[in-house]
C-alpha positions as CSV (number, residue, x, y, z in Angstrom):
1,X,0.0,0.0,0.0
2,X,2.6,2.4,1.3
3,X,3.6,4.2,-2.1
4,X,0.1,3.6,-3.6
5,X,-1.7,5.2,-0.7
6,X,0.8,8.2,-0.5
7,X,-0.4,9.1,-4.3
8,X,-4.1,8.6,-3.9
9,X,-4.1,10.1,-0.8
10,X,-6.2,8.4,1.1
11,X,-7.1,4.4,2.6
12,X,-9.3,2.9,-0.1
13,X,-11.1,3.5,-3.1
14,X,-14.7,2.3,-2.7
15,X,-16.1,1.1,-6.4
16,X,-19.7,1.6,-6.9
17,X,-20.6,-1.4,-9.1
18,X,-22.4,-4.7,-8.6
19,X,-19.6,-7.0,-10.6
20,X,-16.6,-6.0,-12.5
21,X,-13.5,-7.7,-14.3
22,X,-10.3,-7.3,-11.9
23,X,-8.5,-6.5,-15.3
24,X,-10.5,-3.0,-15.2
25,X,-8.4,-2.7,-11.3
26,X,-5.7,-0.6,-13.3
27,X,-7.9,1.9,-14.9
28,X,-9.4,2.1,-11.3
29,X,-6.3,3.3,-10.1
30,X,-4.9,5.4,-13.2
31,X,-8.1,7.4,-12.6
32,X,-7.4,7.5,-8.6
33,X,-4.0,8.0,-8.1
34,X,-1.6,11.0,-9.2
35,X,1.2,10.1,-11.4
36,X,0.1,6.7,-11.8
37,X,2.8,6.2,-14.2
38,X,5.1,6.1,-11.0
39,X,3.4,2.7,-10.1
40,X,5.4,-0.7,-11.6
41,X,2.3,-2.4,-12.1
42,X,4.4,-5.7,-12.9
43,X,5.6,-5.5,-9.6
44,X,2.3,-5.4,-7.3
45,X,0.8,-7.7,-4.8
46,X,-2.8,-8.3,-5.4
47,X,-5.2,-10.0,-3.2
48,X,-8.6,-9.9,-3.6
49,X,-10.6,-11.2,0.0
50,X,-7.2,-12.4,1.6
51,X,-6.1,-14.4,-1.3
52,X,-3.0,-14.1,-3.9
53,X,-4.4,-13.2,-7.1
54,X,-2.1,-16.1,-8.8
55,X,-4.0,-18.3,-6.5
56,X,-7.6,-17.4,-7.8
57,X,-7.2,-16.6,-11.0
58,X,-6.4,-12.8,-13.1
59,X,-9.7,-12.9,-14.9
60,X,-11.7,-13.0,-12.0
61,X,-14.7,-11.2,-11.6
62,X,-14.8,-8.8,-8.2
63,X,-18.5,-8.4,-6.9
64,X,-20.5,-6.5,-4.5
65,X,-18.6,-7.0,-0.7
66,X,-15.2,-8.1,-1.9
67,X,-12.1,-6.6,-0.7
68,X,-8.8,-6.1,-3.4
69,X,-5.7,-5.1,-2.0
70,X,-3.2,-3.4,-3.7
71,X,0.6,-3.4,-2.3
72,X,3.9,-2.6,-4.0
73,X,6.2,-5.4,-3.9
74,X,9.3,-2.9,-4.3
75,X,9.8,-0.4,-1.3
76,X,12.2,1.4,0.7
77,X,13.2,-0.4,3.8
């Protein structure tokens, strides 16, 4: 999150819709978050509910209640 909340500036990003592809995630966040282009988006840890996205799948669909979590693999330490 660190780096990724810093440049939305703020928590979360609530998304208004019933069911949508996680593939639209990254447009979510190009329209969220200044200078997306700062964000190495092959280099991100998503979970969606608790679970690794390369555990349940990249074409998943995300519905009403779920919970996607975005973190930066790459930080400063």
């Amino acid at each position: 999150m660190g780096s990724i909340k810093k440049y939305c500036g703020r928590d979360n990003i609530m998304i208004n819709e019933k069911e949508i592809m996680l593939s639209n995630i990254f447009s979510i966040l190009d329209q969220n978050i200044n200078n997306s282009k700062l964000i190495d988006k092959e280099n991100l840890l998503i979970l969606i509910n608790g679970v690794d996205l390369s555990v349940c799948g990249k074409d998943r669909k995300i519905k009403t209640g779920d919970i996607v979590t975005v973190a930066n693999l790459i930080h400063g330490g």
